[in-house]
C-alpha positions in Angstrom: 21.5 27.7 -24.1 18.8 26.4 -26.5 17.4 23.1 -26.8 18.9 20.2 -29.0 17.0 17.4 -30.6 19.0 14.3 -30.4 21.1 13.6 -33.4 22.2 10.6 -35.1 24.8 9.5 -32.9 22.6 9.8 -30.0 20.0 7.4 -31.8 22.9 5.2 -32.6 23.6 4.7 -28.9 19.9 4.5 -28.4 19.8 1.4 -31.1 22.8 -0.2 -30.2 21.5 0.1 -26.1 18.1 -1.8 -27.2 20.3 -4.8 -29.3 21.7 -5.6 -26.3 19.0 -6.1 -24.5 17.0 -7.8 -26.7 20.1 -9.9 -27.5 21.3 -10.6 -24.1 17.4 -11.6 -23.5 17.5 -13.8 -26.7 20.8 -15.4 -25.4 19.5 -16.6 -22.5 16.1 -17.6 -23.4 18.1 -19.9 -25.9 21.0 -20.9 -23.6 18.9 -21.1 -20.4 15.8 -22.7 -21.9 13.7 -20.4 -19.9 9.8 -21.4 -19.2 10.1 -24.9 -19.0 8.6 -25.2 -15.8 6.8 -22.7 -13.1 10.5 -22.9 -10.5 12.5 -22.0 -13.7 10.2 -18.9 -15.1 9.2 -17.1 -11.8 12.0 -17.7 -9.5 15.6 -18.8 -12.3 15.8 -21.8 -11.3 16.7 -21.2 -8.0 20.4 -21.1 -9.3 21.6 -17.3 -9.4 24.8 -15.9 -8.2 25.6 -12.7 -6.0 26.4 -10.8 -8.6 23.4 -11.3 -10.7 21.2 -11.3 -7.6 22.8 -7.4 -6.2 23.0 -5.7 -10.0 19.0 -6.9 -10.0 18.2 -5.3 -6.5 19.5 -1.9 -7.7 18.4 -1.9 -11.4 14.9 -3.1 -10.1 14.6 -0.4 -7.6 16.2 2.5 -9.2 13.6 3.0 -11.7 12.7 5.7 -13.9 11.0 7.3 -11.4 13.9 7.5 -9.4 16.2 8.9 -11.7 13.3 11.6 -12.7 11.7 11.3 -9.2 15.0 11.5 -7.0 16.1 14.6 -9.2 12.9 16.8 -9.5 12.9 16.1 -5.4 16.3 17.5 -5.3 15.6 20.2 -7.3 12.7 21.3 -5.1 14.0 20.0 -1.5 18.0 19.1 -1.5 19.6 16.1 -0.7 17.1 14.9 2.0 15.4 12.9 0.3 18.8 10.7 0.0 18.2 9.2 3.5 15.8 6.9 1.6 18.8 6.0 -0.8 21.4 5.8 2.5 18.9 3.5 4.9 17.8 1.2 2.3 21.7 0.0 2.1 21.5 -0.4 5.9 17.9 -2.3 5.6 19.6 -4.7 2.8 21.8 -6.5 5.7 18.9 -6.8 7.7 17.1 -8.5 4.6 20.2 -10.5 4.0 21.0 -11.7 7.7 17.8 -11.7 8.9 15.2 -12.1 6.7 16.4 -14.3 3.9 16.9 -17.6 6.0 13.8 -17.7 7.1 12.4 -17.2 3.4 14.9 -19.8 1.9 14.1 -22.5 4.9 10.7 -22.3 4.1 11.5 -23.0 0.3 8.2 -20.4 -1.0 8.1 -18.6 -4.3 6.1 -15.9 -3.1 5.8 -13.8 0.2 1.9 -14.5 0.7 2.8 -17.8 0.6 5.4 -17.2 3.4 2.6 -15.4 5.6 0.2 -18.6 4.7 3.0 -21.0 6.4 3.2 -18.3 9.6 -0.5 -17.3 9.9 -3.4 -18.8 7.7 -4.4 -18.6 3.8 -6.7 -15.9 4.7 -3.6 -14.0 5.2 -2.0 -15.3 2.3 -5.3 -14.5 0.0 -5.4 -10.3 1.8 -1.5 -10.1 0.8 -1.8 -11.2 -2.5 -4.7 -9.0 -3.1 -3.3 -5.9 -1.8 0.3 -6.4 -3.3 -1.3 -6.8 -6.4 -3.0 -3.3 -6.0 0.1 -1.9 -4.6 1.6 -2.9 -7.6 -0.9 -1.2 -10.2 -1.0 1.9 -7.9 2.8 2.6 -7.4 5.1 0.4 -9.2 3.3 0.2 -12.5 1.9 3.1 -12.9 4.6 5.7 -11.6 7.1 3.6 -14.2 5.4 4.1 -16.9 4.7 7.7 -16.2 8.1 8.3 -15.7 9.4 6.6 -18.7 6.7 8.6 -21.1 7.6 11.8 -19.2 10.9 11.1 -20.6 9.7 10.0 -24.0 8.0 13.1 -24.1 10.6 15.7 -22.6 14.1 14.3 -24.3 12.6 12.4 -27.4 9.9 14.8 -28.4 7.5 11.5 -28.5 3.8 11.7 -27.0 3.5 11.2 -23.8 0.6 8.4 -24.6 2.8 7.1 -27.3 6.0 7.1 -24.9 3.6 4.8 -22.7 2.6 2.5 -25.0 6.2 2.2 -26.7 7.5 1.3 -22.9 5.3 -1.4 -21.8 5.3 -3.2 -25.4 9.2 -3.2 -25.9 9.9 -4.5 -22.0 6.3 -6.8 -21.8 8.0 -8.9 -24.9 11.0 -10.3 -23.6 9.4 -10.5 -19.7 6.6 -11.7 -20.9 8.4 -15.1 -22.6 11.5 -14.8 -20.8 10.5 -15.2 -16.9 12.9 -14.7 -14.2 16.1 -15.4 -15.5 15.6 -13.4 -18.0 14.5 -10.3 -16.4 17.6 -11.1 -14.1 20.4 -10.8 -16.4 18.8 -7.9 -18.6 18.8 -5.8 -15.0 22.9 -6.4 -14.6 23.6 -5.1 -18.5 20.8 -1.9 -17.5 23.0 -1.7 -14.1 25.9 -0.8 -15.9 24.0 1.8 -18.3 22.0 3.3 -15.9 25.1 4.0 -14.2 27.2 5.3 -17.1 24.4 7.5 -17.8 23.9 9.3 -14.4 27.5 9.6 -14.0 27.9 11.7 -17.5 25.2 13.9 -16.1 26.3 14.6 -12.9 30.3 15.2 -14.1 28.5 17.6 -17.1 26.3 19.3 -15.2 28.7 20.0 -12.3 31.0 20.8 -15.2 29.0 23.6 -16.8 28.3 25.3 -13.1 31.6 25.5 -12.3 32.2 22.9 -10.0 31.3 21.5 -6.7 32.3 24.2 -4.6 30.2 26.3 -7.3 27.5 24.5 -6.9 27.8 24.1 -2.9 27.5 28.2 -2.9 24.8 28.9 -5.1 22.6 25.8 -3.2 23.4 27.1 0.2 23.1 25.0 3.6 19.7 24.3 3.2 20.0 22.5 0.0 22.5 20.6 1.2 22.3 19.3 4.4 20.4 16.0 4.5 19.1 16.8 7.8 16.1 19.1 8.3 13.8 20.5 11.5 10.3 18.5 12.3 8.7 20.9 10.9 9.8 20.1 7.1 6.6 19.8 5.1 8.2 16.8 3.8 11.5 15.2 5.2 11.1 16.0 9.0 14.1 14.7 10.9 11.2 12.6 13.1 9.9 11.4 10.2 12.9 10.3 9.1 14.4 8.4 11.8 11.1 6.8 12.6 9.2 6.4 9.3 11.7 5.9 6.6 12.4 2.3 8.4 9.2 1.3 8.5 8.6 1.5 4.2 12.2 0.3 3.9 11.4 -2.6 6.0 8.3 -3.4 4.0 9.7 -2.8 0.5 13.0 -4.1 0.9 12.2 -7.2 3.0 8.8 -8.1 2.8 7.9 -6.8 -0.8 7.7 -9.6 -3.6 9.2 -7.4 -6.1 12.5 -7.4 -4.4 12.4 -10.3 -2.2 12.0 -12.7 -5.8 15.5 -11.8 -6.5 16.6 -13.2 -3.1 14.3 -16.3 -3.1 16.2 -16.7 -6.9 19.8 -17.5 -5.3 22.1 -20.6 -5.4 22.5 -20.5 -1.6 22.2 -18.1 1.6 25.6 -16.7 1.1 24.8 -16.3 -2.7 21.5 -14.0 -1.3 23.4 -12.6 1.3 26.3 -11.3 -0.9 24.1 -10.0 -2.9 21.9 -8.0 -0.8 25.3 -6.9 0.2 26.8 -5.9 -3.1 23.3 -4.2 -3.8 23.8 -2.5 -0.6 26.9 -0.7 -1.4 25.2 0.2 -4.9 22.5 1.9 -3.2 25.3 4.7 -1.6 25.5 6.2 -5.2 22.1 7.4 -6.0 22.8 10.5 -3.5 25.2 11.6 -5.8 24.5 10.0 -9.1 20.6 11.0 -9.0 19.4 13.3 -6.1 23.0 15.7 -7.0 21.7 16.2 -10.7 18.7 17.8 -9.4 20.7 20.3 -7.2 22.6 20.9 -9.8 19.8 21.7 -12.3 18.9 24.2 -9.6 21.9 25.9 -9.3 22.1 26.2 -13.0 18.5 27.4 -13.3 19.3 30.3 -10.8 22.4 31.6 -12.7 19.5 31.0 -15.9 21.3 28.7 -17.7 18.6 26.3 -17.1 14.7 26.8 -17.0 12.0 24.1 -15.1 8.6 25.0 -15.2 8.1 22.1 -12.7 10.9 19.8 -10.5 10.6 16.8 -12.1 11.8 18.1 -15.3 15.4 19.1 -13.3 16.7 15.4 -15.2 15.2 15.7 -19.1 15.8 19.7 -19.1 19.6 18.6 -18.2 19.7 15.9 -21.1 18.0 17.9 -23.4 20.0 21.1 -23.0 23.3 20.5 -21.0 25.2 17.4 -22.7 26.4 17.3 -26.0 25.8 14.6 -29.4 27.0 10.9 -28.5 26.7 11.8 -24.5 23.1 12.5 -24.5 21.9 9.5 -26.5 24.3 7.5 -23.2 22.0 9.5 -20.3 18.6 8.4 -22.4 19.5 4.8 -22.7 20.3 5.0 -19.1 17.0 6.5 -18.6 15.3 3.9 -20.4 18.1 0.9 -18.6 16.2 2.6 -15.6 12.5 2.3 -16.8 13.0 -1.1 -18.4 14.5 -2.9 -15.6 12.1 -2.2 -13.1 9.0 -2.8 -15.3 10.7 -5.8 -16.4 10.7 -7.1 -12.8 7.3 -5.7 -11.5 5.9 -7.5 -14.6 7.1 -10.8 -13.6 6.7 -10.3 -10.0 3.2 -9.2 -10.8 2.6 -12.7 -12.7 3.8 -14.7 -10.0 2.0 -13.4 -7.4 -1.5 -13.7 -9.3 -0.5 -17.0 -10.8 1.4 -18.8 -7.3 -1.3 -17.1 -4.7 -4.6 -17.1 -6.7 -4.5 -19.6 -9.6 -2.6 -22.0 -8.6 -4.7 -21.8 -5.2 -7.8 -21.8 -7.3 -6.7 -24.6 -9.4 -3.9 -26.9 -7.5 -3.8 -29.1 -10.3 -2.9 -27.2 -12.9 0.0 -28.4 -15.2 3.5 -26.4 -14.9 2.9 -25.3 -19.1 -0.4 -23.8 -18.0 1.4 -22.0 -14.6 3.4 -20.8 -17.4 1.4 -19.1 -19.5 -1.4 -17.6 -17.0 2.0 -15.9 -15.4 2.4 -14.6 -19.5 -1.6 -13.7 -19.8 -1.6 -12.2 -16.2 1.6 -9.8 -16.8 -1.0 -7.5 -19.9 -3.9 -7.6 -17.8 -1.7 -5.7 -15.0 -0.4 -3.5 -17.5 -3.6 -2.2 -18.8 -5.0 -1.3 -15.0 -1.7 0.3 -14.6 -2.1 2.8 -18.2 -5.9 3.5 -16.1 -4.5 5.0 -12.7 -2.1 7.4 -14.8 -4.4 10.4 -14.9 -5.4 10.2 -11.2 -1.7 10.7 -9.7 -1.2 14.1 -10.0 -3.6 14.5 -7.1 -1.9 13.1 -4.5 1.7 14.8 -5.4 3.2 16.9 -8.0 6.6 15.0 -7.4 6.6 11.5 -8.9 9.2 10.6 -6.1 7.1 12.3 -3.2 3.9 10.4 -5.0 5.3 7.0 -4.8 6.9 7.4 -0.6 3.0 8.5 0.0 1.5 6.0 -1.3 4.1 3.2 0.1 3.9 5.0 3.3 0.0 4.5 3.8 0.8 0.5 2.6 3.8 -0.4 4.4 3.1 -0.2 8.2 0.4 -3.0 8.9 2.5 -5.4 6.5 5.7 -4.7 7.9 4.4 -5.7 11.2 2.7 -8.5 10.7 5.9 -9.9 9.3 8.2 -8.5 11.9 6.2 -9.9 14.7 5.3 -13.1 13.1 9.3 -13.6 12.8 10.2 -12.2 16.3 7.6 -13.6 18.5 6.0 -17.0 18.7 3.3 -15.7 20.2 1.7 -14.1 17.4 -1.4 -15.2 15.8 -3.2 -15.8 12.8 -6.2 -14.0 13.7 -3.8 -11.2 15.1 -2.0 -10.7 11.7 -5.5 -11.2 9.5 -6.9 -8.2 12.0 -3.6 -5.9 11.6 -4.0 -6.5 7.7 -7.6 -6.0 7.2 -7.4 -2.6 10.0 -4.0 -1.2 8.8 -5.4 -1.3 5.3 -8.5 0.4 5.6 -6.7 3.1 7.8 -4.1 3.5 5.3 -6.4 3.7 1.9 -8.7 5.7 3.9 -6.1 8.4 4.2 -4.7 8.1 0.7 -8.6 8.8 -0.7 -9.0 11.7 1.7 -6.0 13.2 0.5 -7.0 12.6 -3.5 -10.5 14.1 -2.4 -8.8 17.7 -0.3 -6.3 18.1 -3.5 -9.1 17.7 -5.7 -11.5 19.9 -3.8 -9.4 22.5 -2.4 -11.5 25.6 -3.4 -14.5 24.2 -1.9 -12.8 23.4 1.7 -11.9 25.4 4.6 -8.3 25.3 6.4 -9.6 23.7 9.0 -11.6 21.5 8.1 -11.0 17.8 9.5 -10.3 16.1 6.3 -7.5 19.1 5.3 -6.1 19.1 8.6 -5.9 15.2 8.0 -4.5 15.3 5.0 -1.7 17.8 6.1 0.0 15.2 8.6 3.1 14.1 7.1 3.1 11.0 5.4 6.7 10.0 7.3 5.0 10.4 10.5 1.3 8.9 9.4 3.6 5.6 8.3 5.0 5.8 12.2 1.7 6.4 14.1 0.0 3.6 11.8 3.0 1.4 12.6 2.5 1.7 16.1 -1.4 1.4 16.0 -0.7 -2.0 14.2 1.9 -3.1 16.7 -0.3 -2.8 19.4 -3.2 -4.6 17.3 -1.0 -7.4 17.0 0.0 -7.6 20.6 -3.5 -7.0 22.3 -5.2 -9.8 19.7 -2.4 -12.1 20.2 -2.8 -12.4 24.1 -6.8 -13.0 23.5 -6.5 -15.5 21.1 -5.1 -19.1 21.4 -1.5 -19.4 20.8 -0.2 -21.1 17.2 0.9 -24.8 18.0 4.9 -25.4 17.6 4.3 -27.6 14.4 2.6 -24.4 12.8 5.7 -22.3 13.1 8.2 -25.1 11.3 10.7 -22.8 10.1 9.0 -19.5 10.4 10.0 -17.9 13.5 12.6 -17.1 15.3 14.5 -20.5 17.1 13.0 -22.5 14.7 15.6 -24.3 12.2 13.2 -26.8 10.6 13.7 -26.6 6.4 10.7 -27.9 4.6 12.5 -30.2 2.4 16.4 -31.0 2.0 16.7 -28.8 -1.0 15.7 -25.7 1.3 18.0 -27.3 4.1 21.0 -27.1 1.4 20.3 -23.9 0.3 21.0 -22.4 4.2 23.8 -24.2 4.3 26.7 -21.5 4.5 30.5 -21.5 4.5 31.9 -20.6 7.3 34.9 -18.6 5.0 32.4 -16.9 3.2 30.3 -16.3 5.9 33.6 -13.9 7.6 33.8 -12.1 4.5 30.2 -11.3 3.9 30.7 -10.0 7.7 33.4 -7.4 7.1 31.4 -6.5 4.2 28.7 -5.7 5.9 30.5 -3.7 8.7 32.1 -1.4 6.0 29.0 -0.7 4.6 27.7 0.4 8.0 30.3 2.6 8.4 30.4 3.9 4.7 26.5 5.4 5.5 27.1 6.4 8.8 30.1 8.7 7.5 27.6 10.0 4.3 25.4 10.8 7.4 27.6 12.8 9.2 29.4 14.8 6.2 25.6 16.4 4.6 24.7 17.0 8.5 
């Protein structure tokens, strides 16, 4: 098999992919009205429906990266890198049942501005800060990668054009559209992304000769999701104990996901759709990790050829899947990368235009709220285009690149939110300590391990910073997690204890709304409220029985 450009039907289905986005975004900017005030551009009016609010959780989060990421990863390593796919559906209930009421009775547009209602504004101002960084170092960054990686590898375009043609056609329409518009744009790219990895998949497996084909030539160790502690990177240990902890932080305390939430009509609007996203998220196991096991397969009966993992998903498009078919996978590819640049864009806005601006400058008029959201959103991107060349070295995976990076964030977050929800006890000066500390742990590591890759000739095996930098980043996330827990704890019992009017609504007991809008909002029906139950219980069982058959 040789490679084949793509042709003019696959550019047809590439055109008529991008008119319907910029016509679906047009439609609703005209219908909608979109930007007339700072509740209707960052957060849709706080009017969207379930199904609107689940498409958006999974187009959001399954990214280019992931559909590049999740298949280079299972190209190189098997399917165990689907147990982030599997526990993020369970992690969705807890963000829908647990998490959610407390962020809709407290009626915020942002999660620093949660943690300023629990703790302090010194809290608020370190979240904002480092979410914002967070942002520019994973979400950003690794998208557009990604999506010029693909430019590159299945459109034969520049990588640094690819880049540049990716943030300039999705920065138009998030840039004036807001929220809503961002919204609806993810739940067409949903159903492309979709289409797209499942012609891929049914081809590939196609061309290998099936799964029981495929199942030989991979062997046991490619597919069983489960692997010994000693796994350079998916440790059983590591799993059970550190996947949680980033799926906690990005799933339920992450603005970039959480906005969609904050978006929705009512609680069993969000919780419905946390649900509905949940049961989405069973299919990237075998819609994106399975193409990269398949690619390997095909490339040790050399009918495919990787020089590196990542390219298991473009080598596949490019070679594999005929006229018509291949221009689908790339506008799924680019449904991927659009939709979750889309939303880190506006998330990105909001959080420098709710947390520092508008605490900067309290007065400021809604039109102007507006518009430093618009000016904020290509300041982002440029910082973003900067931390490119510095990626490759932390990890020659994009997927494996992104879970490091999160892993060294995530811990000190995801328990200053855990605790300040579960016990009343916990204090400002606890959670500003746990921020400031976990932080400086967690970037201290990420630097040492950009420094040993970078200087590996020039270091001995054992020295310190090498035998640092070769703990796993699953278990780093766990041990960080637990020195912050017991930060939290310790400072908690030596400082004064928050008075009960400081925790209105924002811990656990407490039922106080901060306004009778929010109180509507948490309102549910007690119908609903059964069938968003059983919902939920069939999802719990649908990943526990994935679990048990790739044991």
């Amino acid at each position: 098999m040789t490679e084949s450009p793509l042709t003019t039907p696959d550019w047809l289905v590439i055109g008529l992919y991008f008119l319907a986005v910029f016509g679906v975004a047009g439609w609703v900017m005209w219908r909608k009205k979109v930007g007339q005030s700072s509740a209707d551009y960052f957060l849709a009016g706080r009017n969207v429906g379930w199904f609107v609010i689940g498409a958006s959780l999974f187009a959001s989060n399954i990214g280019s990266e992931h559909l590049v990421g999740l298949a280079g990863t299972g190209a190189d390593s098997g399917l165990a890198v689907s147990h982030f796919e599997v526990q993020a559906s369970i992690i969705l209930l807890i963000l829908g049942w647990f998490f959610t009421p407390f962020y809709l009775r407290s009626g915020v547009f942002t999660m620093p501005e949660f943690l300023e209602r629990r703790y302090s504004p010194a809290a608020r101002w370190f979240l904002a800060v480092v979410a914002i960084a967070g942002y520019v170092l994973t979400k950003i960054a690794v998208t557009v990668f990604a999506g010029a990686v693909v430019f590159d590898a299945v459109m034969d375009i520049p990588f640094w054009h690819g880049a540049l043609i990716v943030v300039l056609a999705t920065g138009v329409y998030t840039v004036f559209g807001g929220l809503r518009v961002v919204l609806y744009t993810d739940m067409l790219q949903m159903f492309v992304l979709l289409g797209g990895a499942v012609a891929v998949t049914l081809i590939g497996l196609s061309k290998l000769g099936g799964w029981s084909e495929m199942t030989h030539v991979a062997g046991p160790e490619m597919m069983n999701i489960w692997k010994p502690m000693t796994h350079p990177d998916f440790p059983w240990t590591g799993i059970l104990l550190g996947v949680p902890i980033i799926g906690l932080w990005y799933w339920c305390t992450d603005q970039f996901i959480v906005q969609r939430v904050l978006s929705a009509r009512n609680i069993d609007q969000a919780q419905a759709g946390t649900i509905f996203a949940g049961y989405l998220k069973q299919l990237p196991l075998f819609l994106f990790v399975l193409p990269g096991v398949v690619a390997f397969c095909l490339q040790q009966r050399g009918m495919l050829e990787l020089e590196q993992a990542d390219q298991a998903l473009p080598s596949m498009v490019a070679v594999l899947l005929p006229a018509g078919v291949r221009g689908l996978v790339v506008a799924g590819l680019l449904a991927a990368l659009m939709s979750s640049l889309s939303s880190v864009f506006n998330s990105c806005s909001t959080l420098v235009t709710w947390d520092i601006y508008r605490k900067l400058h309290p007065q400021a008029s809604e039109r102007r709220l507006v518009w430093v959201g618009r000016i904020s959103t290509c300041v982002l991107v440029g910082l973003g285009l900067a931390w490119i060349p510095l990626m490759h070295y932390i990890s020659d995976q994009l997927y494996l690149y992104l879970q490091h990076v999160q892993a060294y964030l995530a811990p000190p977050i995801t328990a200053v939110f855990l605790f300040g929800l579960l016990w009343r006890r916990t204090t400002a000066r606890a959670a500003l300590v746990v921020l400031v500390t976990g932080f400086l742990m967690g970037i201290s590591l990420l630097v040492g391990e950009i420094y040993v890759h970078s200087h590996l000739d020039s270091l001995s095996a054992n020295h310190w910073l090498v035998r640092a930098a070769e703990i796993n980043f699953l278990h780093y996330s766990a041990l960080l997690f637990l020195a912050c827990s017991v930060i939290v704890i310790v400072m908690s019992l030596l400082t004064q204890a928050p008075r009960d009017d400081q925790l209105a609504g924002t811990t656990l007991g407490d039922t106080t709304s901060v306004d009778a809008e929010a109180a509507v909002r948490v309102n549910s029906s007690t119908s609903v409220q059964a069938i968003n139950v059983l919902l939920s219980v069939g999802l719990v069982a649908l990943a526990m029985f994935i679990c048990y058959c790739f044991r």
